[in-house]
mmCIF file of the N, C-alpha and C atoms, coordinates in Angstrom:
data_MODEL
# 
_entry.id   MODEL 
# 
loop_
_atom_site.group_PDB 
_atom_site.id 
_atom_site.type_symbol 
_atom_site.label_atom_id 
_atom_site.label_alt_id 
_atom_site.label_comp_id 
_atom_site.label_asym_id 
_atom_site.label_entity_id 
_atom_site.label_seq_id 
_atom_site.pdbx_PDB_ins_code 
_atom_site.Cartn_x 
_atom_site.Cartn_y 
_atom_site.Cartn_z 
_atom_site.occupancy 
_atom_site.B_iso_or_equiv 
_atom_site.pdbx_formal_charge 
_atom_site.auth_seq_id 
_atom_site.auth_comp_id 
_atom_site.auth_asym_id 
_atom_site.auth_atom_id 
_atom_site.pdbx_PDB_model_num 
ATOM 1   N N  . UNK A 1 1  ? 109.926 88.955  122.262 1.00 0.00 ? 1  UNK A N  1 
ATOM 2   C CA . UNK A 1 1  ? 109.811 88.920  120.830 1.00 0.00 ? 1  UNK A CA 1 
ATOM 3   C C  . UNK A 1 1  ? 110.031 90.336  120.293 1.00 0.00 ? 1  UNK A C  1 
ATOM 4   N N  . UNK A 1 2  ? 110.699 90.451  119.080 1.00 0.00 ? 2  UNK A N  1 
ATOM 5   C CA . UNK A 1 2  ? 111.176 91.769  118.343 1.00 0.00 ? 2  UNK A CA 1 
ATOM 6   C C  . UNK A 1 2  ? 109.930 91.560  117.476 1.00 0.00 ? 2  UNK A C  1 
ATOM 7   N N  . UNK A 1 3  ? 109.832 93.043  116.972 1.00 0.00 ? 3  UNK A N  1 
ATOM 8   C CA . UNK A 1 3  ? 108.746 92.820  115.699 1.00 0.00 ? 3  UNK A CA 1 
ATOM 9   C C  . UNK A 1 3  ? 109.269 94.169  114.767 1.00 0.00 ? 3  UNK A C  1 
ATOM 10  N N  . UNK A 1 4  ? 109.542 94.017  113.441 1.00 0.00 ? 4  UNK A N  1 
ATOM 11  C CA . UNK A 1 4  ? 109.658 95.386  112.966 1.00 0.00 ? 4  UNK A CA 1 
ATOM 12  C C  . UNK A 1 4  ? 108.592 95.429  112.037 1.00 0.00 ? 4  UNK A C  1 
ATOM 13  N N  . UNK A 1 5  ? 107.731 96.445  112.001 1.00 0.00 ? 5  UNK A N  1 
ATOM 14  C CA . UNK A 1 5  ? 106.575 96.786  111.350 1.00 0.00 ? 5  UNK A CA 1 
ATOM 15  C C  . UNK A 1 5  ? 106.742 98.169  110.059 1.00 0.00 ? 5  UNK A C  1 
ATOM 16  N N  . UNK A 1 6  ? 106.963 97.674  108.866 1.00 0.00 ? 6  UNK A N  1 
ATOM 17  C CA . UNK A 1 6  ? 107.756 98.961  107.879 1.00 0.00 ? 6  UNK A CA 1 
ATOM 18  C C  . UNK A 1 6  ? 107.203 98.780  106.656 1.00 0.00 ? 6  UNK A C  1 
ATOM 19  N N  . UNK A 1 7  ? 105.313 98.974  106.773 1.00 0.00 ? 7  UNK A N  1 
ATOM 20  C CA . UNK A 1 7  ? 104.181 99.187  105.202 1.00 0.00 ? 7  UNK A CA 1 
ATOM 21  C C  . UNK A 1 7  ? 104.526 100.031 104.596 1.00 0.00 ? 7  UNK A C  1 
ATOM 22  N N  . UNK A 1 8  ? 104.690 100.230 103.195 1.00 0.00 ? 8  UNK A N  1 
ATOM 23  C CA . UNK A 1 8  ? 104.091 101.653 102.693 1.00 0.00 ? 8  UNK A CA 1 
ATOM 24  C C  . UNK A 1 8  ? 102.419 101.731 102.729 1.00 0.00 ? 8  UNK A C  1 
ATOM 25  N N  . UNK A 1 9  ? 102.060 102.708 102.009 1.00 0.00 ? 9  UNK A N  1 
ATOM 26  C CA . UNK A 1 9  ? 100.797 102.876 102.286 1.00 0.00 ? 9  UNK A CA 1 
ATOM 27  C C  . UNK A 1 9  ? 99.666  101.776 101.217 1.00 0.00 ? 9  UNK A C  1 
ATOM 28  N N  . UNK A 1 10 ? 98.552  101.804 101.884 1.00 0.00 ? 10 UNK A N  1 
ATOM 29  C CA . UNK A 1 10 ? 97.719  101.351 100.941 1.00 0.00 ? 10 UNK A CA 1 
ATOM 30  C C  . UNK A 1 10 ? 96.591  102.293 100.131 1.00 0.00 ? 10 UNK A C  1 
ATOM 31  N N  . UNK A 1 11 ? 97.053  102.292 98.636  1.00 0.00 ? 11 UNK A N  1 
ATOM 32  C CA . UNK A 1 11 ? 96.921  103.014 97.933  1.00 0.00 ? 11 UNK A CA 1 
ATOM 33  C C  . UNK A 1 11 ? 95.484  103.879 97.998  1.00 0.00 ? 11 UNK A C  1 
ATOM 34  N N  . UNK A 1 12 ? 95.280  105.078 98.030  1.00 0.00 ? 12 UNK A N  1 
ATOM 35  C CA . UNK A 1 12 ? 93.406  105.142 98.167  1.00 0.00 ? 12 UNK A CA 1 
ATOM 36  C C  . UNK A 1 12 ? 92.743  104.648 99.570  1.00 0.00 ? 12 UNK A C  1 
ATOM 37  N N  . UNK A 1 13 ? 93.207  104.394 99.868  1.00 0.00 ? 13 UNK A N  1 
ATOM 38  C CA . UNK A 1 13 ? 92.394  103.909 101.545 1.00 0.00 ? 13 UNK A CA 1 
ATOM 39  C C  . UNK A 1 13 ? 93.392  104.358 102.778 1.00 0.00 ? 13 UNK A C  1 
ATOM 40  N N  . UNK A 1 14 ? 94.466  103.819 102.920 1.00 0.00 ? 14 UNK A N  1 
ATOM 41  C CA . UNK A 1 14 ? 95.558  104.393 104.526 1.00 0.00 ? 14 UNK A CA 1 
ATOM 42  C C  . UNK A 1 14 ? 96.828  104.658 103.968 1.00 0.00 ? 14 UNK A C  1 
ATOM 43  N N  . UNK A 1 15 ? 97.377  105.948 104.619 1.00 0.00 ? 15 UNK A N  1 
ATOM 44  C CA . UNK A 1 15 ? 98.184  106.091 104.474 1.00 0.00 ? 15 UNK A CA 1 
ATOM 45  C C  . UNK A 1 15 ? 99.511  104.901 105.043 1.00 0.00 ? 15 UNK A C  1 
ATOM 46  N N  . UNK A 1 16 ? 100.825 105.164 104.903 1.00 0.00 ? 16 UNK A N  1 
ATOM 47  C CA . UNK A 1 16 ? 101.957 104.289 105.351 1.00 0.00 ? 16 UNK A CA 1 
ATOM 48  C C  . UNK A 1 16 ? 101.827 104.415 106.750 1.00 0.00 ? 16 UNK A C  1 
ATOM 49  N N  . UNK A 1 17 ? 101.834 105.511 107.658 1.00 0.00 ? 17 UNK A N  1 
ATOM 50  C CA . UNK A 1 17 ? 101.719 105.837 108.636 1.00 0.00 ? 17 UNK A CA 1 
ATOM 51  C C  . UNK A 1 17 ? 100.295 105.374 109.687 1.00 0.00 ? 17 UNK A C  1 
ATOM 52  N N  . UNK A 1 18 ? 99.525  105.163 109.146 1.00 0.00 ? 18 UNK A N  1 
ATOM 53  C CA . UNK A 1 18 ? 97.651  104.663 109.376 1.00 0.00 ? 18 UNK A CA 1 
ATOM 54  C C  . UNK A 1 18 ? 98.532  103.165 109.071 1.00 0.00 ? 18 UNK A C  1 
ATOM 55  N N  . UNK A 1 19 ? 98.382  102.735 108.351 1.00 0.00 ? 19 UNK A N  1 
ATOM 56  C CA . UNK A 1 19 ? 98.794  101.478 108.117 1.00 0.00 ? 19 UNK A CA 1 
ATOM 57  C C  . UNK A 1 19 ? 99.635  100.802 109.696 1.00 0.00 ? 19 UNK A C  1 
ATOM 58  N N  . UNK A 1 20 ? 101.333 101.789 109.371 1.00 0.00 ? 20 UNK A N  1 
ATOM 59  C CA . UNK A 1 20 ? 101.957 101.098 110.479 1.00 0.00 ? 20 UNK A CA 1 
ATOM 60  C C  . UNK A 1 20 ? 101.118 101.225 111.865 1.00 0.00 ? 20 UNK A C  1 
ATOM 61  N N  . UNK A 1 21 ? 100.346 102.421 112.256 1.00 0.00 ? 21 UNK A N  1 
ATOM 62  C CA . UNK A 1 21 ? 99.959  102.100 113.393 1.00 0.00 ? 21 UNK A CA 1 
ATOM 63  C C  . UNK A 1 21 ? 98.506  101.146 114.148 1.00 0.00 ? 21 UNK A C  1 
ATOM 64  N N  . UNK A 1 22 ? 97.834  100.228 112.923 1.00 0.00 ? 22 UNK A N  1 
ATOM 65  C CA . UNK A 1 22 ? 96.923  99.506  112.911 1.00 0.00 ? 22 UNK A CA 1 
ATOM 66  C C  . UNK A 1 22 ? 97.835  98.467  113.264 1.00 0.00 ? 22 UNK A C  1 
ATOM 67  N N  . UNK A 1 23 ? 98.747  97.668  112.697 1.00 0.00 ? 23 UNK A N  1 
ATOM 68  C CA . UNK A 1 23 ? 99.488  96.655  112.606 1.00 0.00 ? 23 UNK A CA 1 
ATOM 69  C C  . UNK A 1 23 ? 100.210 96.647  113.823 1.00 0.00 ? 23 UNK A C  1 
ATOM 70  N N  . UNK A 1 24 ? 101.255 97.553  114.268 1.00 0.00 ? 24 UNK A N  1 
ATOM 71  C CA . UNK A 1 24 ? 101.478 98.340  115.534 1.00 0.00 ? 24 UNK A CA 1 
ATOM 72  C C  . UNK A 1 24 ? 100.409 97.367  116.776 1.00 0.00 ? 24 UNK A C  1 
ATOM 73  N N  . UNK A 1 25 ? 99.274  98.231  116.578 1.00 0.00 ? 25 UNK A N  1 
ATOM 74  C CA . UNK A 1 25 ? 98.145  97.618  117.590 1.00 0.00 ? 25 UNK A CA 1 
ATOM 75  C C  . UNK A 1 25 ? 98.066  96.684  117.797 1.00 0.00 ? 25 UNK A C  1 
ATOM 76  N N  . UNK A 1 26 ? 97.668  95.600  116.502 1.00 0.00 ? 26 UNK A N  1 
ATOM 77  C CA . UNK A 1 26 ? 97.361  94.374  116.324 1.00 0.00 ? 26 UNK A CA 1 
ATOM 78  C C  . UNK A 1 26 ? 98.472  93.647  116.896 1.00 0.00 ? 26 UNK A C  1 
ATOM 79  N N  . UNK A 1 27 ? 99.909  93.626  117.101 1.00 0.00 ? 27 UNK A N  1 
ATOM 80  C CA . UNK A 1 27 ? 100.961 92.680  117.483 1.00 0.00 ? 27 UNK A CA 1 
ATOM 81  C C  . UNK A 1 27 ? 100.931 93.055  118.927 1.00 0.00 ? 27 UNK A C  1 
ATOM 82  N N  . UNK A 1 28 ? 100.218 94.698  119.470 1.00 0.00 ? 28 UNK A N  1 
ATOM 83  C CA . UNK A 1 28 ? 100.280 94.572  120.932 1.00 0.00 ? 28 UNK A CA 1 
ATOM 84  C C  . UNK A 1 28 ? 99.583  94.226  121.738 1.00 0.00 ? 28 UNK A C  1 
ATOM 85  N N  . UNK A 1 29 ? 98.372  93.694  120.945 1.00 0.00 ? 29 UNK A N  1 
ATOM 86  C CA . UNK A 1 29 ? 97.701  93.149  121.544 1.00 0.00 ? 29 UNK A CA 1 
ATOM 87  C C  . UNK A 1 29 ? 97.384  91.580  121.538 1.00 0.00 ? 29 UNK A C  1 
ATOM 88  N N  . UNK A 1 30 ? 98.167  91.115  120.688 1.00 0.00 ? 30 UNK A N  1 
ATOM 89  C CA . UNK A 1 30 ? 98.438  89.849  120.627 1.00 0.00 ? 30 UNK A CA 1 
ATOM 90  C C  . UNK A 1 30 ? 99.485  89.417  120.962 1.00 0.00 ? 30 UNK A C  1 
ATOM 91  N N  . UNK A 1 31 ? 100.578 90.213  121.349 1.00 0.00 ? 31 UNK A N  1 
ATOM 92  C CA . UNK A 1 31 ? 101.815 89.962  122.157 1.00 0.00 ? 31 UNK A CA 1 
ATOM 93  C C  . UNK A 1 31 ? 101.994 90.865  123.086 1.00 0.00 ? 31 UNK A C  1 
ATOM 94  N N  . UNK A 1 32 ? 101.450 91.120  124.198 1.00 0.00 ? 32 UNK A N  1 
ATOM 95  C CA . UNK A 1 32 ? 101.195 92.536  124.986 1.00 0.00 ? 32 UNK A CA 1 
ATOM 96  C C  . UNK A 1 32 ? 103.336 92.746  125.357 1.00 0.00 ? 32 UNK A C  1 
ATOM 97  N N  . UNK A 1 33 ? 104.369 91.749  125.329 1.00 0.00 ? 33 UNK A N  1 
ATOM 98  C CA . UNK A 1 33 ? 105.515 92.413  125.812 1.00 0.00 ? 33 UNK A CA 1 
ATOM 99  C C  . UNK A 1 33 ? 106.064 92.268  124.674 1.00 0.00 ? 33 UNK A C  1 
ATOM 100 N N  . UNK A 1 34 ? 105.644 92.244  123.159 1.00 0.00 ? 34 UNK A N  1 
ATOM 101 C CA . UNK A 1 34 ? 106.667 92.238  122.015 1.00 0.00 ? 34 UNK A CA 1 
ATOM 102 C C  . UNK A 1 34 ? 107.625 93.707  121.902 1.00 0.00 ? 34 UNK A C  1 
ATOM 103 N N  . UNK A 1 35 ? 108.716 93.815  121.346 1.00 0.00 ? 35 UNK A N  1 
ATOM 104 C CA . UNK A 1 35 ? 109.293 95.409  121.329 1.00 0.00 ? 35 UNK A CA 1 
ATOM 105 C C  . UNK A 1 35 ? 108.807 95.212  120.149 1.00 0.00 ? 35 UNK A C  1 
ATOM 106 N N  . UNK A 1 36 ? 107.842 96.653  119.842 1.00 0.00 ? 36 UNK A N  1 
ATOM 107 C CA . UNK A 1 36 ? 107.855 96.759  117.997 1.00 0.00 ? 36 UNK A CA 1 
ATOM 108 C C  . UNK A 1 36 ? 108.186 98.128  117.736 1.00 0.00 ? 36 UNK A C  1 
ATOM 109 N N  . UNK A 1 37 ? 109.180 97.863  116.616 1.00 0.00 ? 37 UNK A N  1 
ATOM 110 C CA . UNK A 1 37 ? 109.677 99.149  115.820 1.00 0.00 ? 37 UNK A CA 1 
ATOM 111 C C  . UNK A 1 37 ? 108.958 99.023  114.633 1.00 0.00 ? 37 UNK A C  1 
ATOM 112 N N  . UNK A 1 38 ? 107.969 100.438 114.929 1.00 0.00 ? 38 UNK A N  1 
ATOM 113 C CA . UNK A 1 38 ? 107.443 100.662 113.703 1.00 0.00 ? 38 UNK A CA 1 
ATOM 114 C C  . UNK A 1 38 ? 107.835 101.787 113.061 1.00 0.00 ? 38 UNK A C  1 
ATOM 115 N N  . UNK A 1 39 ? 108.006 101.556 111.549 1.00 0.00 ? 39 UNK A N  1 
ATOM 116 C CA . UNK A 1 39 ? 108.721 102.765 110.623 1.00 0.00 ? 39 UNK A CA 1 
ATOM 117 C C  . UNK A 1 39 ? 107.802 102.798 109.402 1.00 0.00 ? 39 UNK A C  1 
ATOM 118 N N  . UNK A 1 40 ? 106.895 103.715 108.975 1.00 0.00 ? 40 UNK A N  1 
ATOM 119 C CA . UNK A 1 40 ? 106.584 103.608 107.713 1.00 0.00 ? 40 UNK A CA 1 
ATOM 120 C C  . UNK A 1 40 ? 107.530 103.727 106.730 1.00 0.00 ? 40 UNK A C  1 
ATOM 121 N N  . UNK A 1 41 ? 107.097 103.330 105.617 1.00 0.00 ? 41 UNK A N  1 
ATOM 122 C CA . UNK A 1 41 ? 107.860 103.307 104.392 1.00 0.00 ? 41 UNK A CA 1 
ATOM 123 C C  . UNK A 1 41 ? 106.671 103.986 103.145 1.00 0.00 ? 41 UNK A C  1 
ATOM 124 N N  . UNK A 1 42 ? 107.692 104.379 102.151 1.00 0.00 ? 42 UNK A N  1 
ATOM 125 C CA . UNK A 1 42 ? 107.500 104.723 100.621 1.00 0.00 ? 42 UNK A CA 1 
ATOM 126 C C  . UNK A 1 42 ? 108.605 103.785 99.904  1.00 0.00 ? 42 UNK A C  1 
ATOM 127 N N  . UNK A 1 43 ? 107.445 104.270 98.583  1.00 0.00 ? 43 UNK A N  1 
ATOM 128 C CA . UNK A 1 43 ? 108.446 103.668 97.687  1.00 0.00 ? 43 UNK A CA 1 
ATOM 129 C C  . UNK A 1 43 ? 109.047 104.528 96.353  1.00 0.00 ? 43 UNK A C  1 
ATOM 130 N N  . UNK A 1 44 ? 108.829 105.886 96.857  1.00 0.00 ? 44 UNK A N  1 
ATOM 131 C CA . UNK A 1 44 ? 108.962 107.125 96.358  1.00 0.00 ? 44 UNK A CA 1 
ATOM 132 C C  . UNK A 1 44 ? 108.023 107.582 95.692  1.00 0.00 ? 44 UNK A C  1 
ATOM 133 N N  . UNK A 1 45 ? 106.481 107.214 95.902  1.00 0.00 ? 45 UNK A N  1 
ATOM 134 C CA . UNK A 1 45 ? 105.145 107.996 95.271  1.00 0.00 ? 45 UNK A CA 1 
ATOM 135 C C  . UNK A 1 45 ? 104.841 108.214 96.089  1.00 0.00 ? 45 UNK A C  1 
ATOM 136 N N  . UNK A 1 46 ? 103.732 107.848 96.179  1.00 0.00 ? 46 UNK A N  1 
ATOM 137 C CA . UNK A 1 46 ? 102.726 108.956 97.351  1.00 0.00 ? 46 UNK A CA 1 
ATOM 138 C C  . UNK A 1 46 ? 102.787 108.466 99.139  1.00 0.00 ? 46 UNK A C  1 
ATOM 139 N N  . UNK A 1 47 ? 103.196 109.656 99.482  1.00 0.00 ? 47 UNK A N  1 
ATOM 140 C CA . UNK A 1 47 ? 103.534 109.379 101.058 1.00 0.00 ? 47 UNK A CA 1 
ATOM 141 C C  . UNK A 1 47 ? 105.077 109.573 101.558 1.00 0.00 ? 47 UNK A C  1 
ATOM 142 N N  . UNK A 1 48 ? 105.411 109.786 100.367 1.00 0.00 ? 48 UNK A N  1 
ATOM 143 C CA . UNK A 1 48 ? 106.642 109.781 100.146 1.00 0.00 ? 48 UNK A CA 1 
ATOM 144 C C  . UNK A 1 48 ? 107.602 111.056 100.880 1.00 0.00 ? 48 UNK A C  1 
ATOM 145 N N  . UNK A 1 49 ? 107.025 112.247 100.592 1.00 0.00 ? 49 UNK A N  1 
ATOM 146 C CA . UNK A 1 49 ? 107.230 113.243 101.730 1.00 0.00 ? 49 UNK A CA 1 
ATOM 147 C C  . UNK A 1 49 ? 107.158 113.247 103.295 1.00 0.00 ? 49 UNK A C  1 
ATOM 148 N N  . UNK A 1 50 ? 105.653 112.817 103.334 1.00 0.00 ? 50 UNK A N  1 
ATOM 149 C CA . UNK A 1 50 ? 105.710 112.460 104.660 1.00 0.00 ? 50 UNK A CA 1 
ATOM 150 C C  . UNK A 1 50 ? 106.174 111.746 105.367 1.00 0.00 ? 50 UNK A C  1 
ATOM 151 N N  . UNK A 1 51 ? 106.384 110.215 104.809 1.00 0.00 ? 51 UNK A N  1 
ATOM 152 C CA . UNK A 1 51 ? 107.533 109.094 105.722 1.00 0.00 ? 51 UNK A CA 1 
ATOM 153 C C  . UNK A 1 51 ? 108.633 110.058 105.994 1.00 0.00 ? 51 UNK A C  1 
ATOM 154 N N  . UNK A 1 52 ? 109.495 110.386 105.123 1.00 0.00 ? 52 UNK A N  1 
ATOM 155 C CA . UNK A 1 52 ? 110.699 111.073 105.171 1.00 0.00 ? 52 UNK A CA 1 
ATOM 156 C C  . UNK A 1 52 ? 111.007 112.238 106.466 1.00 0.00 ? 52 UNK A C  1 
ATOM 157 N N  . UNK A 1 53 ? 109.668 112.557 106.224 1.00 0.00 ? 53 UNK A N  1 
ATOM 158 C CA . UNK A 1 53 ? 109.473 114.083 107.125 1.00 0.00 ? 53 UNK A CA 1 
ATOM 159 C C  . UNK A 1 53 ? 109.392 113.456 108.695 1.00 0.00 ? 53 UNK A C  1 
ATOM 160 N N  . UNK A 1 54 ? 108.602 112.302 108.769 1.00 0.00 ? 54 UNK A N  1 
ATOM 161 C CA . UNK A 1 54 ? 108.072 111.841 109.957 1.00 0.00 ? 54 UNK A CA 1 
ATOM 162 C C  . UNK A 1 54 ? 109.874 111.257 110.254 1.00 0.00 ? 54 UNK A C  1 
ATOM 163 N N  . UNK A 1 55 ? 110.432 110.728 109.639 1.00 0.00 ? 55 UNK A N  1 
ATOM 164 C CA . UNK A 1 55 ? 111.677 109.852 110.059 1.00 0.00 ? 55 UNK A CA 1 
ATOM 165 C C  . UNK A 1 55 ? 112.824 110.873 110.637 1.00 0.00 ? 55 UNK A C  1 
ATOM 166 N N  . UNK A 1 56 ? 112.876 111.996 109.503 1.00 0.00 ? 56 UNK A N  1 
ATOM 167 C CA . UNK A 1 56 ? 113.464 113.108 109.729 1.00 0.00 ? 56 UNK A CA 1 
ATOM 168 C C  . UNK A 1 56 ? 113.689 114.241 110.582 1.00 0.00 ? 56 UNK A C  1 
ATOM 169 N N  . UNK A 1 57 ? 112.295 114.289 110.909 1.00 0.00 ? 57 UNK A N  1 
ATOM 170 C CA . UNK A 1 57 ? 111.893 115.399 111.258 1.00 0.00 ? 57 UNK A CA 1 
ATOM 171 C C  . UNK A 1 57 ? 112.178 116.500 109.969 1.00 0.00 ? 57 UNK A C  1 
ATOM 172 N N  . UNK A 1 58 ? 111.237 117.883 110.126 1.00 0.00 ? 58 UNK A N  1 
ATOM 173 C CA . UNK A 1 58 ? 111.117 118.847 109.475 1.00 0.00 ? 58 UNK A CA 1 
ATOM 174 C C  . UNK A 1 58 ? 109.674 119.176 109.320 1.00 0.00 ? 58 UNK A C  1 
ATOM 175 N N  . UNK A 1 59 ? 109.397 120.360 108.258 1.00 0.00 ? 59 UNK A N  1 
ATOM 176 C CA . UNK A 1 59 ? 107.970 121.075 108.022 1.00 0.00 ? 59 UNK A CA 1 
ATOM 177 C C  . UNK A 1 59 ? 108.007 120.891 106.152 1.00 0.00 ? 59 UNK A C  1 
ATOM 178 N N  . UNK A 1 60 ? 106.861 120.538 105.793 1.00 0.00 ? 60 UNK A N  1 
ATOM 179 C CA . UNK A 1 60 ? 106.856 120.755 104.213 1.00 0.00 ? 60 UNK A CA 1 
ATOM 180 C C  . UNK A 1 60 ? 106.350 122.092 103.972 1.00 0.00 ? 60 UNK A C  1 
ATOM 181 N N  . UNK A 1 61 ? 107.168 122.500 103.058 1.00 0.00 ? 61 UNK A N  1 
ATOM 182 C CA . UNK A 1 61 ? 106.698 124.114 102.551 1.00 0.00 ? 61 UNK A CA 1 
ATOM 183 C C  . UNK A 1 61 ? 106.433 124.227 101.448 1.00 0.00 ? 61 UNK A C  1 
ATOM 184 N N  . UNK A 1 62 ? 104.927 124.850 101.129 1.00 0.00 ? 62 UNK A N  1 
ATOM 185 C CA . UNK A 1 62 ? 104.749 125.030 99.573  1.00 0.00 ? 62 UNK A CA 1 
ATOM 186 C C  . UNK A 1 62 ? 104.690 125.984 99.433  1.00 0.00 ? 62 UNK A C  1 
# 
């Protein structure tokens, strides 16, 4: 079984990244040989740097 796993975040409580890797868990342990591609997502507010950065690679500089 394929699984693609791609939340943005939930607002005030987990980030996109916290998110995908709860969900992540949950399908491996209920399908211990599923392949899952997990990718967070934005929807260009908040987290929005970081998905990008994490997909990308790079450093944020302020």
């Amino acid at each position: 079984m394929r699984v693609v796993v791609a939340p943005d975040s939930f607002k005030g409580s987990l980030s996109a990244a916290e998110v995908c890797a709860a969900v992540e868990a949950g399908v491996r342990r209920a399908v211990p040989r599923a392949e899952v591609a997990a990718v967070p997502m934005a929807d260009g507010g908040e987290g929005t740097l970081d998905c990008f950065l994490r997909a990308r690679g790079g450093d944020a500089v302020e």
